[in-house]
C-alpha positions in Angstrom: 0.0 0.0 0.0 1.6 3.1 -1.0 1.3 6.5 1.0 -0.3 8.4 -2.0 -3.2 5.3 -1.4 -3.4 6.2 1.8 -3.5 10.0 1.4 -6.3 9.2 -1.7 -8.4 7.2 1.3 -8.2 10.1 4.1 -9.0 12.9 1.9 -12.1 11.2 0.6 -13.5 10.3 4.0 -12.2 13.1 5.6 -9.5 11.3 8.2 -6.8 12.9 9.2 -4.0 11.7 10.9 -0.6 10.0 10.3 -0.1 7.5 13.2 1.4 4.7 12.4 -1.5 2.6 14.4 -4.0 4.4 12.0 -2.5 3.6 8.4 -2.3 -0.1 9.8 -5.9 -0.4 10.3 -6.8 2.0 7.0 -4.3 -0.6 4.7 -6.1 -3.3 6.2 -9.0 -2.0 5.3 -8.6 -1.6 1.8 -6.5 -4.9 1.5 -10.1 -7.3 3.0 -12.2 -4.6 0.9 -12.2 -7.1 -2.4 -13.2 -10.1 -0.3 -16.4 -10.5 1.4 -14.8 -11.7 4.6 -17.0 -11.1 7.9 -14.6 -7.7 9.3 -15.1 -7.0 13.2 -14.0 -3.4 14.3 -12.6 -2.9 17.5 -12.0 0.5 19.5 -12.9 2.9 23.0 -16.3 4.6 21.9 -15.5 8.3 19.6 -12.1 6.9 17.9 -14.1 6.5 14.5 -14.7 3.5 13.9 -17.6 4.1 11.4 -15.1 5.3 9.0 -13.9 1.9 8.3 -17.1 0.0 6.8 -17.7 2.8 4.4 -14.4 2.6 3.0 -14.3 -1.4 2.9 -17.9 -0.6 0.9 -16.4 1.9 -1.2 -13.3 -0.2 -2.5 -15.5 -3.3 -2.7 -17.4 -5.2 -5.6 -20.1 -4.3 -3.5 -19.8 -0.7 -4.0 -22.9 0.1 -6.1 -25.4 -1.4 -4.3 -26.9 -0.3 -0.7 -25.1 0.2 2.8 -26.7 0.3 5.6 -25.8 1.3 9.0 -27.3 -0.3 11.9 -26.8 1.2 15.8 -27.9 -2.0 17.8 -27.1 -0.3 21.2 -30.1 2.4 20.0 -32.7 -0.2 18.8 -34.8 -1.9 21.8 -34.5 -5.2 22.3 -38.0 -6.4 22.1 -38.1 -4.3 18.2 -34.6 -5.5 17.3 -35.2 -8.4 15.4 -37.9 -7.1 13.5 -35.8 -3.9 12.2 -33.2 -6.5 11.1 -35.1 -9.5 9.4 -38.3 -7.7 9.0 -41.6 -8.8 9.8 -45.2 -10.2 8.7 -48.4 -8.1 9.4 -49.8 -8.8 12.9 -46.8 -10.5 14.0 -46.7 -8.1 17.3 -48.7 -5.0 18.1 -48.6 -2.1 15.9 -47.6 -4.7 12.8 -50.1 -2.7 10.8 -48.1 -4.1 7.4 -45.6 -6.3 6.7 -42.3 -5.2 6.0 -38.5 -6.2 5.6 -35.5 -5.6 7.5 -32.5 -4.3 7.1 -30.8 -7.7 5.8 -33.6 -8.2 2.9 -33.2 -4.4 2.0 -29.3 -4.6 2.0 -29.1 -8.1 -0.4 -26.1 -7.5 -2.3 -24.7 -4.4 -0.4 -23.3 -4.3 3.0 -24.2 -4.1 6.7 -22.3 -2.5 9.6 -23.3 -3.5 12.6 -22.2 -0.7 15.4 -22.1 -1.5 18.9 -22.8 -5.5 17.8 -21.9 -6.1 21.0 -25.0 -5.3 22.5 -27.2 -7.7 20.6 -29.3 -9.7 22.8 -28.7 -13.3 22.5 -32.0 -14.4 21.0 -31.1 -12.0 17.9 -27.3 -13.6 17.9 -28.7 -16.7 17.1 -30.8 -15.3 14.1 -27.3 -13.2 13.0 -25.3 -16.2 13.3 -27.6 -18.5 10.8 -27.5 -15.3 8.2 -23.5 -15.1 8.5 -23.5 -19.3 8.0 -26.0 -19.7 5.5 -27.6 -15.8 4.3 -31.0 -17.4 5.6 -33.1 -15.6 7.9 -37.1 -15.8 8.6 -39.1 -12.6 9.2 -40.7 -12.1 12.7 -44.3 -13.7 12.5 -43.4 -16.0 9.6 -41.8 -19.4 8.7 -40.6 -19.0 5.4 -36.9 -19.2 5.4 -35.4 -16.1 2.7 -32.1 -15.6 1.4 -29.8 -12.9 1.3 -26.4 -12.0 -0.2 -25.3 -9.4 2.3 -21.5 -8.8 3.5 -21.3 -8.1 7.7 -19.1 -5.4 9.1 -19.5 -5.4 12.9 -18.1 -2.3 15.6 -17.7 -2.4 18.9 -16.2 -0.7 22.3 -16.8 -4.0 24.5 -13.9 -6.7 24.4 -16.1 -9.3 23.2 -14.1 -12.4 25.1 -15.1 -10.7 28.3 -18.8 -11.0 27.1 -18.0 -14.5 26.2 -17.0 -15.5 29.5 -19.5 -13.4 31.0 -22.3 -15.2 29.4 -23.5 -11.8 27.0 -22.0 -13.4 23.8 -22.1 -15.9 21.9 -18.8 -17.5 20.9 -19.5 -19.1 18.0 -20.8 -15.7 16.5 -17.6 -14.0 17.3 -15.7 -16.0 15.5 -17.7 -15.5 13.0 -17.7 -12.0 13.1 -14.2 -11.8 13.5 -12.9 -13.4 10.7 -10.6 -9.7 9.8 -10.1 -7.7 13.2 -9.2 -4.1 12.5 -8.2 -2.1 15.9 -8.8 1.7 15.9 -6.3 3.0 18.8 -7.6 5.3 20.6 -7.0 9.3 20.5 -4.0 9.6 23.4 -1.8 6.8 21.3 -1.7 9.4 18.5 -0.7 12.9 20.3 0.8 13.7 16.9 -2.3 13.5 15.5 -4.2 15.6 18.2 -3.2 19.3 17.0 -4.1 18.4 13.7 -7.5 17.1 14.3 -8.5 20.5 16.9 -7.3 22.6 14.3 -9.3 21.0 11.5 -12.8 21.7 14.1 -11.9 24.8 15.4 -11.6 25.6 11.6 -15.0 24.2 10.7 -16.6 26.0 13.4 -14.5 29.5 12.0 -15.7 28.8 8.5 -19.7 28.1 9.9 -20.2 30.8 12.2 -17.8 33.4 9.8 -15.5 33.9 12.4 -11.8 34.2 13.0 -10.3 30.6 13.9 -9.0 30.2 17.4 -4.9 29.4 17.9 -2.7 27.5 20.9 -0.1 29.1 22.2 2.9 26.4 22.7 1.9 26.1 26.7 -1.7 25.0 25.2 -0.7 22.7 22.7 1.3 20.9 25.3 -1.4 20.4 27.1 -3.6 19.3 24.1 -1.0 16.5 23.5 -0.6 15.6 26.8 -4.6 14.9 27.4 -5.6 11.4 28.2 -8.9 12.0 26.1 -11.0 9.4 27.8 -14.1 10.7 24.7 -11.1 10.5 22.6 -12.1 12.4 18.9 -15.7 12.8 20.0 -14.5 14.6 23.3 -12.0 16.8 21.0 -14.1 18.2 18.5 -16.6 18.9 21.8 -13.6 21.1 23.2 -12.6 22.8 19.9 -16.7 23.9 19.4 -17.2 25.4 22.9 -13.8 26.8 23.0 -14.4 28.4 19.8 -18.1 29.7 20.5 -17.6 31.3 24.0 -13.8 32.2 24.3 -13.1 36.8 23.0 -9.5 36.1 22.7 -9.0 33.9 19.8 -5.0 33.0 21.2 -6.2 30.0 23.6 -3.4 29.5 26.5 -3.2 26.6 28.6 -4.9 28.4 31.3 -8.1 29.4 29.1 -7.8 25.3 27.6 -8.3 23.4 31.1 -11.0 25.4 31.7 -12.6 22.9 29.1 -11.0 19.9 30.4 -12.3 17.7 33.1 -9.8 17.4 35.8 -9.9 13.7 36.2 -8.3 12.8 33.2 -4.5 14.8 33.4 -3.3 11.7 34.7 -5.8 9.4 34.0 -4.1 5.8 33.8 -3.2 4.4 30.1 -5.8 1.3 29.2 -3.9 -1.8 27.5 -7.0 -3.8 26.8 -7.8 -1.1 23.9 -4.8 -2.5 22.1 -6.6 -5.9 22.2 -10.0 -4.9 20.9 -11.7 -2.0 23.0 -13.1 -1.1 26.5 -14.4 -4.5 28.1 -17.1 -4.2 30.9 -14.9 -4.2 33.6 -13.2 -1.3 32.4 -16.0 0.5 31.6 -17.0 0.1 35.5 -13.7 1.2 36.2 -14.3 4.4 34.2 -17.2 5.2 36.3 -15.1 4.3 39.6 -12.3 7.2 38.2 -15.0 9.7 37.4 -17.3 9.7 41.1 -14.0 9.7 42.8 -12.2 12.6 41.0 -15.9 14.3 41.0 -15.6 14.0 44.8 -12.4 16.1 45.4 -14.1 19.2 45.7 -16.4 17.8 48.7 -13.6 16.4 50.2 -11.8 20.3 50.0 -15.5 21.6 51.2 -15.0 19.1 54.3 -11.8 19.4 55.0 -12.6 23.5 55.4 -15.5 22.0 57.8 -13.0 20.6 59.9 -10.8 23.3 60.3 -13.6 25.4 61.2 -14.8 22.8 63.9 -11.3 22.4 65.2 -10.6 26.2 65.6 -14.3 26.4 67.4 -13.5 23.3 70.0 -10.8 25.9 71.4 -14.0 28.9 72.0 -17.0 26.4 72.7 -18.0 22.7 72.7 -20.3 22.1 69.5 -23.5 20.4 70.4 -22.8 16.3 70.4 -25.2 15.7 66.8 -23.2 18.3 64.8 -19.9 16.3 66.4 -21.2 13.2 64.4 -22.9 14.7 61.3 -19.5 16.0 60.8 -17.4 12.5 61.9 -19.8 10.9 59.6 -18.9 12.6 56.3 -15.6 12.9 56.9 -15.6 8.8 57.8 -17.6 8.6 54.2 -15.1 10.6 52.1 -11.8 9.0 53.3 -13.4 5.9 51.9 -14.4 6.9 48.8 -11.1 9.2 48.2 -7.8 7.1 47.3 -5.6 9.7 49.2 -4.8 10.2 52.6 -6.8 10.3 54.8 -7.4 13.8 57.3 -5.7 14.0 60.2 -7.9 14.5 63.0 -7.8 15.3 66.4 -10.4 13.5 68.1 -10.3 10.0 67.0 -13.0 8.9 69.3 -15.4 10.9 68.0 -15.2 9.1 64.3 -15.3 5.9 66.3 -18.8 6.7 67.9 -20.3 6.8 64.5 -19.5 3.6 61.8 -20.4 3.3 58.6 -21.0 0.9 56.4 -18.3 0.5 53.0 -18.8 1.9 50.1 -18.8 -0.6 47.5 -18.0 -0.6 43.9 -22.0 -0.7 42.7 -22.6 2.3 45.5 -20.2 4.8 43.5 -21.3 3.3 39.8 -24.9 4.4 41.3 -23.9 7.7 42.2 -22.8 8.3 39.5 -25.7 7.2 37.0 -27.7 9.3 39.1 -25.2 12.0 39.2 -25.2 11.4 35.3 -29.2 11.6 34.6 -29.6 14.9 37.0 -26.9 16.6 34.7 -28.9 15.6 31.8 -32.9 16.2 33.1 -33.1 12.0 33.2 -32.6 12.1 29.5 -31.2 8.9 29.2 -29.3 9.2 25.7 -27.4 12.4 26.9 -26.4 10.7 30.3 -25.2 7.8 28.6 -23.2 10.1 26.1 -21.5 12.0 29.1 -20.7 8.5 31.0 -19.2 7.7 27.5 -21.3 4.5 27.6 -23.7 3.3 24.7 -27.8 3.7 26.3 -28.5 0.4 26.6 -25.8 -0.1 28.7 -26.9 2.8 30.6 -30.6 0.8 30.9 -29.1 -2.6 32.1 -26.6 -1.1 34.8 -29.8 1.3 36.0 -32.0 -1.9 36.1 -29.1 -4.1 37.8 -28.1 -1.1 40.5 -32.0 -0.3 41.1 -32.6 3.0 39.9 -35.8 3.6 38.8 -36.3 6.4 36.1 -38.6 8.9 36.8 
C-alpha cells in the first residue's frame, strides 16, 4: 500500500492523521475490501470506527449497491429483530403491514453492525444463521429467505469478556471476527491531536464566519498531553465550545483546562484497547475514576469544615449531633477518596459513628444518578456524558435499582 493510497483514502473520507497505528488499520481495510470476509471493528467509543465500513464498501465489488448502517445499542431489544429480518403483518402490536428488515433491503450491499456487542442473544442466534448460510425468517413467519449481504460489525466492548460473562455468543464472534481491525484510541496518537483541533476549530470559523482560534505552545502541550478518555468525539466537543464562547481567539493553557475535566491529566493508560476496545470491567472502572475525582471538591469543602470545627472546640463545645454529622462525612469521604486520609484530632469521635463500605455498585450508582440529574433523566445524553452506549446505561440502572422517573 503506497502512501499516495493512503492519502487518496483520508481525503475522501475526511481522516486525518498519520499515526502509524491508524495507516495499519486504513491498509487493512482496503487490502479485505475485495473479499467479502466477515470484518469486526474494535475501538474505545469516539475513535471512528464508522469510517472503516464505508471505506471497505467503497473499495469493494459491492460498491454500487446499498449500505446500511445499523446502531444496535439504539434499537430496543424487544423491536430488534424485527428492524433486522423484517416482519409479517400482525406479528406483534402495531404490525399494521408487513415489512422487511435491514438484511432483505441490504441483499447484495453491506451491513455495519455498530455497537454488535449489545445484541441480545435471541437476535445472535438469528445473525449467526444469516453469517453461515444468508438465511433468515421474518418475525411472524416461517418462510426461510435468502440474502447475499456482506457483515461489518463495531464495537467498544472486548467481546471475550462478554464470552465468558455469558453476553455473547462464541461461536458468533468468530464468526464476526474473521478480519479484526483495531482503531487506537486518540492519546496513542498525540501527533495526530493538534491536527484534528485545528481542523474543528476551523469548521466552526468557517460556519459561524469567524476568525479561527490558535494554541499558544503552553496549550498545545497540554492538548498532547490529554488522556482523552471521549477521545475524537471529546476533542471536536472542546474545539466547538472553545471556539463559541472564548473573545481572545489565542487560547493558553490556562483558558484550555478550563474545558478539560480534571480527572483525566493523569488518568491511567488502558492496554485492553490494544486488544479490541473497552471490556465491561473497564467500563465500571471508568465510572469508579469519574465519582472519585468528582468527589475532590467535597472532600476540600470538608476538610474547610474541619478546620472550622477544630478552631471552634478551642471557644465552645459544639452540640454532640453536629460532632457526628461531621465524623460521619468525613468517615464517608476518606473511603471513597484514594488519598490520605485527614488528620484529625479526636479520634474517638469518628469511632462513635460507623459506617457501612462503600462498595463498587454504590459509587457506579452515584454516578448514574449524578449522570441523569446533569442531563434532566434524558437517558441518551447521560449515557453520552458516561461515555457509555444507552442500553448499557438501561441494564446497569436496572441491575443497580434505579428507577427512572
Amino acid at each position: 500500500m503506497t502512501g499516495s493510497e493512503l492519502i487518496s483514502v483520508k481525503q475522501r473520507f475526511g481522516i486525518i492523521g498519520n499515526s502509524e497505528a491508524l495507516n495499519t488499520a486504513l491498509e487493512i481495510a482496503l487490502r479485505v475490501a475485495p473479499t467479502d470476509l466477515s470484518v469486526l471493528v474494535t475501538g474505545e467509543s469516539g475513535v471512528g470506527k464508522e469510517f472503516f465500513p464505508q471505506v471497505i464498501h467503497s473499495y469493494s465489488a459491492r460498491k454500487h449497491n446499498k449500505y446500511i448502517a445499523v446502531n444496535c445499542g439504539a434499537i430496543p431489544e424487544g423491536t430488534i429483530d424485527s428492524e433486522l429480518f423484517g416482519h409479517e403483518k400482525g406479528s406483534f402490536t402495531g404490525a399494521i403491514d408487513a415489512r422487511k428488515g435491514y438484511f432483505e433491503e441490504a441483499d447484495g450491499g453491506t451491513i455495519f453492525l455498530d455497537e454488535v456487542g449489545e445484541l441480545p442473544l435471541s437476535t445472535q442466534v438469528r445473525l449467526l444463521r444469516v453469517l453461515q448460510t444468508g438465511e433468515f425468517i421474518r418475525v411472524g413467519s416461517n418462510k426461510v429467505q435468502k440474502t447475499n449481504v456482506r457483515v461489518v460489525a463495531a464495537t467498544n466492548n472486548n467481546l471475550i469478556q462478554s464470552i465468558r460473562n455469558g453476553r455473547f455468543r462464541e461461536d458468533l464472534y468468530y464468526r464476526l471476527n474473521t478480519v479484526p481491525i483495531t482503531v487506537p484510541p486518540l492519546r496513542e496518537r498525540k501527533g495526530d491531536i493538534y491536527l484534528l483541533f485545528r481542523k474543528f476549530a476551523a469548521d466552526v470559523a468557517v460556519q459561524y464566519r469567524m476568525p479561527a482560534i490558535a494554541l499558544d505552545d503552553e496549550a498545545r502541550t497540554l492538548l498532547e498531553n490529554y488522556y482523552w478518555r471521549g477521545n475524537i468525539r471529546q476533542l471536536k466537543n472542546a474545539a466547538e465550545q472553545i471556539s463559541a464562547i472564548e473573545q481572545s481567539r489565542t487560547i493558553t493553557a490556562a483558558t484550555l483546562a478550563k474545558y478539560l475535566p480534571q480527572e483525566d491529566y493523569a488518568a491511567p493508560t488502558t492496554t485492553g484497547s490494544a486488544r479490541g476496545g473497552y471490556d465491561e470491567m473497564n467500563s465500571e472502572r471508568e465510572l469508579l475514576y469519574k465519582i472519585l475525582f468528582d468527589m475532590r471538591s467535597d472532600i476540600n469543602d470538608l476538610k474547610r469544615m474541619m478546620t472550622e470545627a477544630m478552631s471552634g472546640m478551642h471557644r465552645a463545645q459544639p452540640h454532640p449531633a453536629e460532632h457526628r454529622e461531621v465524623a460521619g462525612l468525613l468517615s464517608q469521604s476518606t473511603t471513597a477518596e484514594p488519598h490520605p486520609a485527614i488528620e484529625v484530632e479526636s479520634a474517638e469521635v469518628v469511632e462513635e459513628n460507623p459506617h457501612r463500605e462503600i462498595t463498587k455498585d454504590d459509587v457506579m450508582r452515584e454516578q448514574i444518578m449524578r449522570a441523569l440529574r446533569n442531563n434532566n433523566n434524558r437517558r441518551k445524553d447521560a449515557a453520552r456524558e458516561l461515555f457509555i452506549s444507552e442500553r448499557t446505561l438501561y441494564r446497569r440502572m436496572k441491575a443497580l435499582g434505579i428507577d427512572e422517573e
